[in-house]
N, C-alpha and C positions, 0 to 999 in steps of 0.2 A: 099510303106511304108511311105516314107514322107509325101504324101500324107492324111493317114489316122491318122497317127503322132500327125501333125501342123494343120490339122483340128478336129480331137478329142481334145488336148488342149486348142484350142479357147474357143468351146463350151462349156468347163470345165469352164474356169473360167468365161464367161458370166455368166452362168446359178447361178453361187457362187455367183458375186455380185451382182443379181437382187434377190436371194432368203436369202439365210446365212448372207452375209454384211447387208442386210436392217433389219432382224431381230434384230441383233447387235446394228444398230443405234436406232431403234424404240423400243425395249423390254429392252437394257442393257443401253446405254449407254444416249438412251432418250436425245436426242441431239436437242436442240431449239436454233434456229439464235435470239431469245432475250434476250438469252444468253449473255454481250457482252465477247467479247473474248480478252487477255492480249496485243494484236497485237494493239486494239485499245483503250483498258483500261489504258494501262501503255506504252502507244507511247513513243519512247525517240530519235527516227533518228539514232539508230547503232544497236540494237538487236532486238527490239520490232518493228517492221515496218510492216503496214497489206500488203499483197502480191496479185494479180491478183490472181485466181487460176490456169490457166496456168502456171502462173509464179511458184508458188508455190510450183503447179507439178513435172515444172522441175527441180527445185532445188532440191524438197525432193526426188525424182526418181531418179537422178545423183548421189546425196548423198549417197541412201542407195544402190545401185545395184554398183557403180566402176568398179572393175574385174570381183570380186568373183564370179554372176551371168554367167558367162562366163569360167574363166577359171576353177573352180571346176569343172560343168559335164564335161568337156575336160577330165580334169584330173581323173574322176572318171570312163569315158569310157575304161578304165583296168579291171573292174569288166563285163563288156559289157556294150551295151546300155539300158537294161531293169532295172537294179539295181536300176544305178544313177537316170532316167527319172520317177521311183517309187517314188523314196526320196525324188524329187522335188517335184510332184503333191500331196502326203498326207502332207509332208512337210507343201504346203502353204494354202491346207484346212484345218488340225483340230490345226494347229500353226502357220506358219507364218504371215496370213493375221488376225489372232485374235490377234495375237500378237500387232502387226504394229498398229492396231489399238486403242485399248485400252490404248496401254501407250502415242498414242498422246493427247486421249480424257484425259486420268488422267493429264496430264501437264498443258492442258489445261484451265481445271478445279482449278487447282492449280496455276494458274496465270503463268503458263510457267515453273514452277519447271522441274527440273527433276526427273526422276524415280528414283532415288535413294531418293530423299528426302520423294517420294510418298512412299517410303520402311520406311523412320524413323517412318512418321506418320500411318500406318498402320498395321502396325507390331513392331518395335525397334526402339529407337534411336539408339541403340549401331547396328543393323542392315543396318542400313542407313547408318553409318559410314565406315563400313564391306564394304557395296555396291561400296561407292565411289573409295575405293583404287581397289578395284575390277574393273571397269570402270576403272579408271587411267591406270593400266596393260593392257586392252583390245586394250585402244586408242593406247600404246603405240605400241602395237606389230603391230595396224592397219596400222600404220605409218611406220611399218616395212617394212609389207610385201608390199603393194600395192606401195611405194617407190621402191622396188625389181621390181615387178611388171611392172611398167611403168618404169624402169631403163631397162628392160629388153626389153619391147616393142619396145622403142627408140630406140635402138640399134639395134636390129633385123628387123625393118622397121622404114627407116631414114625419109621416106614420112609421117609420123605419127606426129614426135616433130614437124614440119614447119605447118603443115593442124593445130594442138594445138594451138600453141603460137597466127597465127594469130586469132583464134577464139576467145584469150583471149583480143587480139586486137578490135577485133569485137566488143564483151563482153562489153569493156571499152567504145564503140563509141557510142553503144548499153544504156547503162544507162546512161551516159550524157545526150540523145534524151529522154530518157523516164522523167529522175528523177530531171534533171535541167533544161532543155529546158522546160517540160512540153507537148513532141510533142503526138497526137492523138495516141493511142494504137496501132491502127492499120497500118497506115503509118511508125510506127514506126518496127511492128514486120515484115513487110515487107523489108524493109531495113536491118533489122537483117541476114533475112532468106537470099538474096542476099548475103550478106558480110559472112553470113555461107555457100553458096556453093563456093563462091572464094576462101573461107581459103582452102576445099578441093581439090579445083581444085591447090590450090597454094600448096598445100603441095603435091600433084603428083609430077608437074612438079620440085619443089627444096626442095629436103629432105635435112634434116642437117644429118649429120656423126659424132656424137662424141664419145667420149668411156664410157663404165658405172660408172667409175668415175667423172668423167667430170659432167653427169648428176644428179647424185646424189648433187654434191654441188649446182648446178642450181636448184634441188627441194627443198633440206634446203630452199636457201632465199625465192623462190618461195612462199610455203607453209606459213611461217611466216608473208611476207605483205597481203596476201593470207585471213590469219584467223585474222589479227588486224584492218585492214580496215574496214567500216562502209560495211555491208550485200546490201545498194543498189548500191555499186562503183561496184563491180565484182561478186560478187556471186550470185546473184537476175538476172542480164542481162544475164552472161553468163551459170546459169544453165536451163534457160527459152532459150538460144539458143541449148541446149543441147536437151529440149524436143521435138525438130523440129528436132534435131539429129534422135531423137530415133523415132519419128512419121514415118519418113521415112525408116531409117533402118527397122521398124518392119512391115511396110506396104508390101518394096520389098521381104524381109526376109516370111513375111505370105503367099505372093504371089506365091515367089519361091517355098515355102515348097508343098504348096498344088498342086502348076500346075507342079511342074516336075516329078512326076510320076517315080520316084525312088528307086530300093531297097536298101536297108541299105547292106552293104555289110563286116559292123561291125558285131562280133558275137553278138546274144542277151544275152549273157552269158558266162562269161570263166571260174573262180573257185572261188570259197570262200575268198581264198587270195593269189591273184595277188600282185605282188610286185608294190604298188602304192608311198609310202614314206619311209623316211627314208632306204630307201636301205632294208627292209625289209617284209615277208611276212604280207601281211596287211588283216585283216580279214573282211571284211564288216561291218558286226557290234563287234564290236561299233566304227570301225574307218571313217564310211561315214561321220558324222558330221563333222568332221575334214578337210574331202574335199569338200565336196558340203553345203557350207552355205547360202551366201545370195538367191542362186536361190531357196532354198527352205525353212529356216528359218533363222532369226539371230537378234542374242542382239543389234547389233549392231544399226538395224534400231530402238531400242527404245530410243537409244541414241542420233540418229538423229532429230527425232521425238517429245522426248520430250526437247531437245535443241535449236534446232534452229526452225524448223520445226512449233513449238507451240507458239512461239514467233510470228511467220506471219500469221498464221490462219486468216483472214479477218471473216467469220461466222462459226457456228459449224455444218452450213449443209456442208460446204468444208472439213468435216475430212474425212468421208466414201469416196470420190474420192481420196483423197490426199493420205489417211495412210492406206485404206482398197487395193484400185486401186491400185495404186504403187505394191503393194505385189504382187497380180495376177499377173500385167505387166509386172512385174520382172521373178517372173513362168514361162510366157510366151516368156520371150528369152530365158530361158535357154530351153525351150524345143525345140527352131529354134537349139540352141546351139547344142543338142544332135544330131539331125536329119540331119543336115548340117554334121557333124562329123560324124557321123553313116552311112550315105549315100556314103561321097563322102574321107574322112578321109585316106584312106588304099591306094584310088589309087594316092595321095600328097607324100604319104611316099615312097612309091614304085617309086613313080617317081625321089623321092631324092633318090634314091641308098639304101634305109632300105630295109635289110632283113626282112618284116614281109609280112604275108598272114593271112587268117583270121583264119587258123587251130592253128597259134602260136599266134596268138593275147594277149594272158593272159600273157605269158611269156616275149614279145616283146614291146610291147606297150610302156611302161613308158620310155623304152631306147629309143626306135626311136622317140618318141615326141621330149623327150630333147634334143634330138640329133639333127635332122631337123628342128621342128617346136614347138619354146617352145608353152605353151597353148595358149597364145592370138593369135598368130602369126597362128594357128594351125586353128582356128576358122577364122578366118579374111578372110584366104585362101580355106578355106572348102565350106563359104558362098558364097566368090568371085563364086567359081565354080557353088554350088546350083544356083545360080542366071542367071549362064551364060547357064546352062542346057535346059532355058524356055524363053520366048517370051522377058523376060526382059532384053536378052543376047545383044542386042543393047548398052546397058551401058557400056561402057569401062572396063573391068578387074579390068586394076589397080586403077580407080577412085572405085569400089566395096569396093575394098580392103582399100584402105584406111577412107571409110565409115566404115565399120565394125572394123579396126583399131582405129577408134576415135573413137569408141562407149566404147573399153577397154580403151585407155587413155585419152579421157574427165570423161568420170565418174571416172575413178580411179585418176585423178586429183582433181575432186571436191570433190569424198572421202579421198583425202587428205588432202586438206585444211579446210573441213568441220569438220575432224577429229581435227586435229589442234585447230580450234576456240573452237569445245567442252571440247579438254584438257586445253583451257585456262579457260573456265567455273569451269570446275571440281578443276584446282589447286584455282581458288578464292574463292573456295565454302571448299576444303580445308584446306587453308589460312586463316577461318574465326576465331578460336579459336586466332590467333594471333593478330587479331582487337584490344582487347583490351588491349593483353601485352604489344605488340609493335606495332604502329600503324603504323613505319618507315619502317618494316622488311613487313607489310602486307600492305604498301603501294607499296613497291618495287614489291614482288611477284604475286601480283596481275597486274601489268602496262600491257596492253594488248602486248607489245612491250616484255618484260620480260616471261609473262606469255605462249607466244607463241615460243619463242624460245627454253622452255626447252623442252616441249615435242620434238619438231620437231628435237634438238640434240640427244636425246635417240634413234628416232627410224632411224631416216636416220643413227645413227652411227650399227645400229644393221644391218642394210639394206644394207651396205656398203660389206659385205660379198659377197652378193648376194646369198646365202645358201637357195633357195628357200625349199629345201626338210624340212630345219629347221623352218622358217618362215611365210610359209602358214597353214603348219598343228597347229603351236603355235597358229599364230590367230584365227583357226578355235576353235581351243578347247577355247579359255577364249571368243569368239565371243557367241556361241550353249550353253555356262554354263550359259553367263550373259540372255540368252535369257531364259532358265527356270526357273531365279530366276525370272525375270521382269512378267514373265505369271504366277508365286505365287504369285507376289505383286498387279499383276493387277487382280488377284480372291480376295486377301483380300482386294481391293477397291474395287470392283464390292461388296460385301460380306457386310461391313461396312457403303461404304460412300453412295453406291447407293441401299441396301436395296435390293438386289437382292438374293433369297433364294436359286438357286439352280445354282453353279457354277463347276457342275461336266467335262461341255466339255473344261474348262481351266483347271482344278486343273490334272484332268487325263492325260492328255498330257504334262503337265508341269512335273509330274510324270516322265514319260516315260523316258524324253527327260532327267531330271537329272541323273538319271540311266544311260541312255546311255553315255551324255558328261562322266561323274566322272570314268567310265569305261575306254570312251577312253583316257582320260589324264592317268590316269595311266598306260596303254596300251603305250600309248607315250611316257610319262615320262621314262620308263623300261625298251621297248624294243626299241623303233626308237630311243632315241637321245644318248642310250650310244655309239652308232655307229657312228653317225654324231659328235659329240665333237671332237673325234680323228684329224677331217679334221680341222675344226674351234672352238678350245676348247674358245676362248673368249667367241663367239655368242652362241657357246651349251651351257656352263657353264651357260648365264648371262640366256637364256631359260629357262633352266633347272629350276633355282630359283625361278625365274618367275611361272612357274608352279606347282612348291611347296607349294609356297604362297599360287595361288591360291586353290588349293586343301584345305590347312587349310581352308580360308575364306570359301571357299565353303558349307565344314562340317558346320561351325558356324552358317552359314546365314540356312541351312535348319534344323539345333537344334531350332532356332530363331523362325521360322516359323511354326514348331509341336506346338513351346508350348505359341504362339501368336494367332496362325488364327482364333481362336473363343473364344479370351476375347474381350471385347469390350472396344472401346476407347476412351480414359479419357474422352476426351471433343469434342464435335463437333465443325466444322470447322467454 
């Protein structure tokens, strides 16, 4: 069944980006490298810098996939393994990968704006506005949870922070070579890739042991020099050494999948609702969005996208690999994700002393995860096995594991500093009404040093909890909302700016998918987190709010968009 799994998959999204993504490029978004693009129209050496595409890759591919990609189908493996591995694959055909794209090309197009501003001018100004604090919220909670997240990883596998840190080490030695030395691309990414298998081999041999306190104030500063620093010190080297992360992860991970010849020993199916959050009967729909995000859609990559990601663009034939690819590739672990768990998942637990079998799987599951093997940990250890089952079992165990281990906390690093840099975008863009009152108060707010710090105090004080059940389902929902506004905004620029007549396969899905998020937050909102408050009534209260907000905004923004998406706009651009 792995087998058939991990090679159905593949195929799946080949066949998507040689047929559907080139459509996209060629018919919608009509994308010309004469184009030039804002990376080297509006060069400035800290946000606007053109990027390799490799490079770019692996930035935007770190960026957008983090955890989530990873530990959502974990987490959603309580419904079985055919649910979640459904929600992934139409997921990133008729949304996520249209998604991802679109809003990098509109940014683009836009000189690097973000989507949200592509909202004012399309639709509202007062819409745009809505947008941004809507975004603000998202970023915050992102910074919540994946903080939890890798606070959680860290501690549960101490070989994980030491294999990190040096890589950010690497990272640093890494763009020095590239960016100020000026050394050959190639000598250079070879030295990279070296100093990336030592971090791994170094963080085997000397795990660090701290406590998730401890950690948490190490990701505050982290994050903060993290998102203010110029894009080629740290983030540019070391997410381009992540893509050699993930090159190989997905190479042994495809290998494993198809050559060991496995059956899933997960049910395909347990009940309607399985106890997956909030301590509560959770009903598939509408509560999957909530768990399974990035592996199969999310706001969040437009945020990336049309943030950082469009600022480095080099030509506008690199968006279909960068913004279209990524999406697929991302699909593509979670579907190792599911198989690997589905396979080998039951007989980890059982070995930890869990009461489960596959006949109580629906009932058991969520406890014995948390219990043994939080999500990352759960996959890290699943893989190690898949891998060890096949020819490629020559690879050391624990070096596996610690591969698959940095795949959940590099990416969910550099989604947290990347998150970061975009909160400090979002409060300047914010802060802009204050320009003129006070130029003192929008001079301060704006200081990339200032501007970074406050998100990164919100969410790591929200994170502090550790209240994962609180947490991840929060980001999911304002993550899967802002992703259906962003696929209305990106049909009334398809609609408007590019003169495109018939935008039924965005507008229809974007449909759905509001439907479903507004469902499940009030599903959330009502029934999971009166429950969860009781434990930690700060973090649920200040949640709670949170999602309140959102909910108005939510209403407003699709009032906004009835009675917008077929006037036409004032003035062309």
């Amino acid at each position: 069944m792995t087998t058939l799994i991990v090679a159905g998959g593949l195929a799946i999204y080949v066949i998507l980006y040689l047929t559907y993504g080139k459509k996209l490029e060629r018919e919608i978004v009509k994308a010309s490298d004469e184009n030039e693009t804002p990376a080297t129209r509006l060069f400035d050496g800290v946000d606007y810098v053109p990027a390799k595409p490799p490079v770019l890759f692996g930035h935007h591919f770190a960026s957008i996939a983090g955890a989530a990609p990873i530990v959502g189908p974990v987490a959603a493996m309580a419904w079985g393994w055919v649910p979640g591995l459904l929600w992934v694959w139409f997921g990133n055909i008729f949304i996520g990968a249209v998604h991802d794209y679109l809003s990098l090309m509109a940014s683009v197009r836009y000189d690097g704006r973000s989507v949200q501003f592509v909202a004012s001018d399309v639709i509202a100004k007062r819409t745009g506005k809505l947008f941004y604090w809507l975004v603000f919220f998202l970023l915050i909670l992102v910074i919540a949870a994946f903080a939890a997240v890798v606070g959680k990883t860290f501690v549960g596998d101490p070989k994980v922070p030491t294999a990190f840190f040096l890589m950010v080490l690497a990272a640093l030695i890494l763009g020095y070579l590239m960016y100020r030395v000026k050394m050959n691309f190639v000598p250079a990414t070879i030295i990279g890739i070296i100093m990336l298998a030592a971090s791994i081999i170094g963080g085997a041999v000397m795990p660090i042991k701290l406590g998730y306190s401890t950690w948490m104030i190490v990701l505050f500063f982290y994050i903060i020099i993290a998102a203010a620093i110029p894009v080629d010190v740290l983030l540019q080297p070391r997410d381009y050494l992540n893509s050699w992360l993930l090159y190989f992860g997905l190479a042994i991970g495809a290998v494993a999948g198809i050559f060991s010849f496995h059956e899933f020993t997960a049910p395909a199916f347990t009940s309607f609702a399985p106890i997956v959050t909030g301590g509560k009967p959770s009903p598939f729909w509408p509560v999957i969005p909530l768990i399974i995000a990035c592996g199969s859609l999310s706001g969040f990559h437009s945020l990336v996208g049309s943030g950082t990601t469009s600022k480095q663009l080099e030509k506008e034939s690199h968006g279909l690999p960068i913004g279209y690819g990524s999406m697929l590739t991302e699909g593509f672990l979670s579907t190792l994700v599911v198989a690997a768990v589905a396979g080998f998942g039951l007989q980890l637990m059982q070995g930890a002393g869990e009461s489960i079998t596959a006949a109580n799987w629906g009932a058991q599951y969520t406890k014995s995860m948390n219990a043994s093997f939080p999500g990352a940990v759960m996959f890290s250890h699943s893989y190690a096995q898949m891998v060890a089952t096949t020819w490629l079992g020559f690879i050391p165990t624990k070096v596996v594991q610690v591969i698959a281990g940095m795949w959940v906390a590099a990416f969910a690093m550099t989604t947290l500093d990347t998150t970061n840099r975009l909160a400090r975008y979002t409060i300047s863009e914010l802060a802009l009404p204050l320009k003129e009152k006070g130029s003192g108060t929008y001079d301060f707010l704006t200081n990339p040093w200032v501007a970074s710090l406050i998100p990164a105090a919100i969410g790591v004080y929200l994170a502090w909890s550790g209240n994962f059940a609180i947490l991840w389902p929060s980001f999911g929902s304002a993550n899967q909302l802002v992703a259906s506004i962003t696929l209305l905004t990106a049909a009334a620029w398809a609609t408007k700016r590019l003169k495109t007549k018939s935008t039924g396969l965005i507008t229809i899905p974007a449909y759905l998918l509001w439907i479903t998020v507004t469902a499940a937050i009030i599903w959330f909102s009502a029934v999971a987190l009166p429950g969860t408050i009781k434990a930690n009534p700060v973090t649920g209260v200040t949640v709670l709010v949170i999602e309140i907000i959102m909910l108005i905004l939510n209403f407003i923004f699709i009032m906004d968009y009835l009675k917008y998406k077929d006037q036409p706009l004032e003035q062309e651009q």
